[in-house]
N, C-alpha and C positions, 0 to 999 in steps of 0.2 A: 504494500500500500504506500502510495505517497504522503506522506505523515505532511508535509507542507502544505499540499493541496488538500489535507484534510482541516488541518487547521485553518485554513483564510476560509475554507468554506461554512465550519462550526461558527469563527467570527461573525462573519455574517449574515449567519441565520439568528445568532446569538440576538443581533444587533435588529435584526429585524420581529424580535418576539418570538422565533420559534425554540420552544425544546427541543433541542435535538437528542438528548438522553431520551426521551418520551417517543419521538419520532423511531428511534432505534428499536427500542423497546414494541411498537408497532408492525415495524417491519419483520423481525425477528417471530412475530404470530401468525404473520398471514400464511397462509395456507392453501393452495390451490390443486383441486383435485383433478388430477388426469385419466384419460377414459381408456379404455383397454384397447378398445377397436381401432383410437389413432397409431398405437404401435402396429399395426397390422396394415396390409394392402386394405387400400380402400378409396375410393373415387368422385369421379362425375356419374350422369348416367350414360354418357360416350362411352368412356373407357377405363378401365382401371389399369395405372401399369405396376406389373408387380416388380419387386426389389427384392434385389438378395438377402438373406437375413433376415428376412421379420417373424415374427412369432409363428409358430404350429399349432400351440395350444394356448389355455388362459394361464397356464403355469412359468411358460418364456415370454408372456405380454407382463407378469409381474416382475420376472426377470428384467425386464426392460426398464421397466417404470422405477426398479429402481436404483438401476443407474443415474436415471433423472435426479431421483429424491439424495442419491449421496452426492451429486454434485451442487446441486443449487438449494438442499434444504427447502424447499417450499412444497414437496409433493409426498405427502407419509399417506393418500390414501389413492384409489383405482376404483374407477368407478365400473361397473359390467354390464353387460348387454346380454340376454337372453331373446334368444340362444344362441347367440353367439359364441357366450361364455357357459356354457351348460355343463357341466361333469356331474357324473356319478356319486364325488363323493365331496361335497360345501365345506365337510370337518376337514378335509385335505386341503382343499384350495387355502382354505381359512391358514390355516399352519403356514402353509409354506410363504402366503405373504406376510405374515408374521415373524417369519423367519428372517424375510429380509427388510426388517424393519418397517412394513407396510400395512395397511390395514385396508380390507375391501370397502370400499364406499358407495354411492348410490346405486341402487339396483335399477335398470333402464328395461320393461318390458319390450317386447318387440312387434309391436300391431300393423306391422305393414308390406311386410315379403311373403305370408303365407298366401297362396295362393285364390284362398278362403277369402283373402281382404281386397280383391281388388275395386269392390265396390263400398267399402268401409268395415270396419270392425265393430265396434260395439255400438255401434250407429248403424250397422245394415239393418236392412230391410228383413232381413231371413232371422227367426228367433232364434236358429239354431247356431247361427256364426257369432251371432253375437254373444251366445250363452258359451263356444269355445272361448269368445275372445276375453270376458270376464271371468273364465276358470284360469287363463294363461295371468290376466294382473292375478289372482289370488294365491297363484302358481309361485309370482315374483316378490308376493309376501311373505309365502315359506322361505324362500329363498333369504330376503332379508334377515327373518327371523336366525336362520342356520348359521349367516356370516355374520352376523352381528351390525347390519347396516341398519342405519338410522334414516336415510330416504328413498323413499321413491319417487320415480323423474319418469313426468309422462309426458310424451310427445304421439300425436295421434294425426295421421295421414290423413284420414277421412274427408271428407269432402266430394265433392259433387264436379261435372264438367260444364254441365250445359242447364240452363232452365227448366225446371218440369222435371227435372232425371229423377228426385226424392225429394219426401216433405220433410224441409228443414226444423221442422218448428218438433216434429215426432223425432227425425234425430235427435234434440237438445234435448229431449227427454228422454232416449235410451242413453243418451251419456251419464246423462245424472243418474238413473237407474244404476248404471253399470259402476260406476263410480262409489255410488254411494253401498253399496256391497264389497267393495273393495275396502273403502275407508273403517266397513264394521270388523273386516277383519286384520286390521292393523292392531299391534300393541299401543301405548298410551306414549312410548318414546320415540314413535315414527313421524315420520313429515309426509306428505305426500306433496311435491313437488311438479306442480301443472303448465306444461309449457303452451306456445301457441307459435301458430305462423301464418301470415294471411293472403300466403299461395304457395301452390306448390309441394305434393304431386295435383293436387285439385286445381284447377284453372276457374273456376266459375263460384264455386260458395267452397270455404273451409270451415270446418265443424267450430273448430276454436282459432277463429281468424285474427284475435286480438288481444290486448291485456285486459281490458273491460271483459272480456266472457269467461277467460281464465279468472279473473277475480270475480264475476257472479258465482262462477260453478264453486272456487274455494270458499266464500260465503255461505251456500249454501250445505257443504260437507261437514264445515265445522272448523276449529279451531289450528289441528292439526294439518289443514290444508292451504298451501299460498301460491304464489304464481312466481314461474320460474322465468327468468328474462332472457332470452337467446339474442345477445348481439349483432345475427346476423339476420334476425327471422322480422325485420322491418323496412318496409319502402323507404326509397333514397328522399333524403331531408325531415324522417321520423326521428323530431325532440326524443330521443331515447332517454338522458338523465333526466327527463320531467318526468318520464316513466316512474321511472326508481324513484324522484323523489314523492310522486303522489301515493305509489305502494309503500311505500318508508311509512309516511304518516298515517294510511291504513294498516300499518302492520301487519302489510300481507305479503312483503317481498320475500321470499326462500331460497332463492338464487339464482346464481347465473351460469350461461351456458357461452363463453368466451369464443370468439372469433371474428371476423372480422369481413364485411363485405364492399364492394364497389357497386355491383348493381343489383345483386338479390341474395340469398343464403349463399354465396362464394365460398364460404369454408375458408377461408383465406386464415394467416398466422393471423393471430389477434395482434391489434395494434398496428399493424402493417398499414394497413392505408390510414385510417382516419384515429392517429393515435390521443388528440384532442377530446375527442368525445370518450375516450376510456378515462382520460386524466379528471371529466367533466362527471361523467358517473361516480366515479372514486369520490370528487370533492361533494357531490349530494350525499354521500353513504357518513362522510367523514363529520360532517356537519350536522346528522343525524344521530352520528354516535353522544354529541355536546348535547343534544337537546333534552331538555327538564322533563319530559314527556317519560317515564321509566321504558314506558313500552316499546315507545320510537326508540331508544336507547337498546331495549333490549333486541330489538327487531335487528337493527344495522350491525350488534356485535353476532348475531347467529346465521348470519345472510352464508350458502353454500357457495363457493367461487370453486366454478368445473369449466377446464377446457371442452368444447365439444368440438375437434376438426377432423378432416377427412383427407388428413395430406396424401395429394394424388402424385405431384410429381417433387416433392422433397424427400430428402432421406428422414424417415421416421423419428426417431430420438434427436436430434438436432433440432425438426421443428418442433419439437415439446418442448423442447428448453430453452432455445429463441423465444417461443408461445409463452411461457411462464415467468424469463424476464421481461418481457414487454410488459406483462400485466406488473410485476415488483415496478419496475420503473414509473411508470403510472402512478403505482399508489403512492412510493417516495414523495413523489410530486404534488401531489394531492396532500399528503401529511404537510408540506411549506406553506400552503394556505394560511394565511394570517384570519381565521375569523372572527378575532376583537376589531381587526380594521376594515372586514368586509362588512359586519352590522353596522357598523359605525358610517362610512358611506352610504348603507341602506336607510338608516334613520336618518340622515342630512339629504339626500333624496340625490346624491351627487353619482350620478348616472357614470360618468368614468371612472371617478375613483372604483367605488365598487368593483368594474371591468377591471382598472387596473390589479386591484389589489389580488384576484381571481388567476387572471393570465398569468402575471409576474414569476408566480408559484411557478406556473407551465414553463417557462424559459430558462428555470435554471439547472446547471449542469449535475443532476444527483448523483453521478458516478464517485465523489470520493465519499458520497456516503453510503452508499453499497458495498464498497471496498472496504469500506469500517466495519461495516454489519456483516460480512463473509466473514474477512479476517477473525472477529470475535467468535464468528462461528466455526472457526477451524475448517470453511471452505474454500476451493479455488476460487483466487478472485476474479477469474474469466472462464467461466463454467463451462460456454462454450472449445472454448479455446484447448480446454483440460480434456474433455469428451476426446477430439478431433487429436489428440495426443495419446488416447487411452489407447489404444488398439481395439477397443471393441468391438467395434463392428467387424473386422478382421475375424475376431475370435467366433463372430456367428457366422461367418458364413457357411456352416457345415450345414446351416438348416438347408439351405438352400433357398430356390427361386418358388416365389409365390405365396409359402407359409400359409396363413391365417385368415386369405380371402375371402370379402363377403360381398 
């Protein structure tokens, strides 16, 4: 670490009101969970190309993940897909990411590859698909229950193409149906974590097109239920941090599903194009954490931070750990926010102050305080850099080509 450049930097934040003891101590928590399927081949709906080395099973995607977690400390959990990730025996898998220091984290059903769903899952029209499709969520609660996961993350294809194809108003009710079955059979320390996206694979009506019906539906399940925020799953010039902040104050935000788009769900590294608007979510979440409100306080400290990407043509473990500093850097930045002197412009009604006070944070350079925060954490100070040194990927390529293809 550059001990000088950490210094004028401490100076200066010193000087500008921030703790940076507080700030370290911040960073040093975050926690961001990686998903099993991004170690593994996986696509557009073009093409998929596969790469040498990637996993075979969910036992070398934990292998993988936690390469990530000893280089960068920010990823002790792996979130799984069914069935994806399905084996035999949960008490096994459970161990072995244990073993390497990992713990499985949200369990992600899978309601949109079986053949059954092309016309929706627990919104079809047929009692009988939809009675498979809510025995597979209740399938994903055993599972939870085996591995010790605390959420469930829905994401539901459903949707419609054309006008007239189904009546939407009886779908919104076999969801809540379906759901609401689900939710009775949850333990009392589960979440259930409901996302949306408002197109695509549907081109004409999606079942949960928005956060507004993601947050009806968790309203009406109960307490346990909140709405999960996918980065990429909104139209080009969607206020996303207004998103968060109006979920913040309903205490219904449960997390997010990190990545990053240009013009529709892209899958892209998070941060990669529009890294202002992550810095901008961070600073509504941060700002939430301060508020008098216990709720809103306790809301913003238990929010889930999960990668969800589909690196199609990067090499797997580099873009998870690219993916996961982007997100550290971001929130760094967001921790310099001065909020005594952003209220303080908001009560003076002084329209740039406030901007400035906001941005300013965004412009400065956080790297020697990352380097402080590794260093104390006994990790490389260039994660990337250490990986692309390690020989790893060398060492898998006995899996071979293709692995873990979905």
């Amino acid at each position: 670490m550059n001990d000088r450049a950490y210094a004028l930097f401490e100076e200066q934040q010193t000087s500008r009101g921030i703790d940076i003891n507080k700030a370290k101590e911040k960073l040093k928590a975050l926690q961001i969970e990686t998903p099993s399927w991004g170690y593994g081949d996986s696509g557009t709906r073009f093409k998929v190309f596969q790469k040498i080395g990637v996993p075979r099973d969910p036992f070398e995607k934990f292998d993988d993940a936690a390469v990530v977690q000893k280089l960068t400390g920010l990823c002790p959990s792996v979130a799984i897909h069914i069935p994806w990730d399905k084996v035999d025996d949960y008490d096994k898998l459970r161990s072995h990411a244990e073993g390497l220091g990992l713990k499985i984290g949200a369990v992600n059903p899978n309601l949109f590859q079986d053949e059954d769903y092309m016309l929706g899952s627990v919104t079809n029209s047929d009692a009988r698909i939809r009675r498979k499709a809510t025995d597979h969520l209740l399938e994903c609660v055993d599972i939870a229950k085996a591995t010790g996961s605390r959420d469930l993350s829905l994401w539901f294809a459903d949707g419609t193409n054309y006008p007239g194809q189904a009546d939407i108003r009886k779908r919104k009710g076999w969801m809540l149906e379906s759901l609401t079955e689900m939710y009775k059979a949850m333990t009392p320390d589960m979440r259930m974590l409901i996302e949306y996206k408002f197109f695509e694979p549907a081109f004409y009506h999606t079942d949960l097109a928005d956060w507004g019906m993601a947050y009806n539906l968790a309203g009406k399940l109960g307490d346990q239920a909140s709405v999960l925020v996918d980065t990429g799953h909104h139209a080009p010039g969607t206020n996303v941090e207004h998103i968060v902040a109006y979920l913040l104050d309903e205490q219904r935000l449960g997390g997010f599903h990190f990545n990053s788009r240009k013009y529709a769900d892209d899958d892209l590294i998070v941060g990669a194009i529009n890294p202002y608007e992550l810095f901008l979510i961070f600073y509504q979440i941060i700002e939430a954490a301060n508020d008098a409100n216990t709720g809103i306080r306790g809301c913003s400290d238990n929010i889930a931070y999960m990668i969800d990407q589909c690196h199609n043509i990067e090499p797997k473990i580099q873009a998870m750990i690219r993916s996961v500093l982007n997100v550290q850097t971001q929130y760094a930045k967001a921790l310099l926010v001065n909020l005594d002197e952003v209220h303080a412009a908001q009560e003076a009604q002084d329209v740039m102050a406030a901007e400035d006070a906001v941005r300013s944070a965004y412009e400065f350079d956080v790297t020697p305080l990352l380097h402080a925060v590794r260093e104390e954490q006994g990790l490389p100070l260039d994660p990337m850099k250490a990986f692309r040194e390690s020989g790893y990927y060398e060492s898998v390529a006995h899996r071979g080509k293709g692995g873990a293809s979905w």
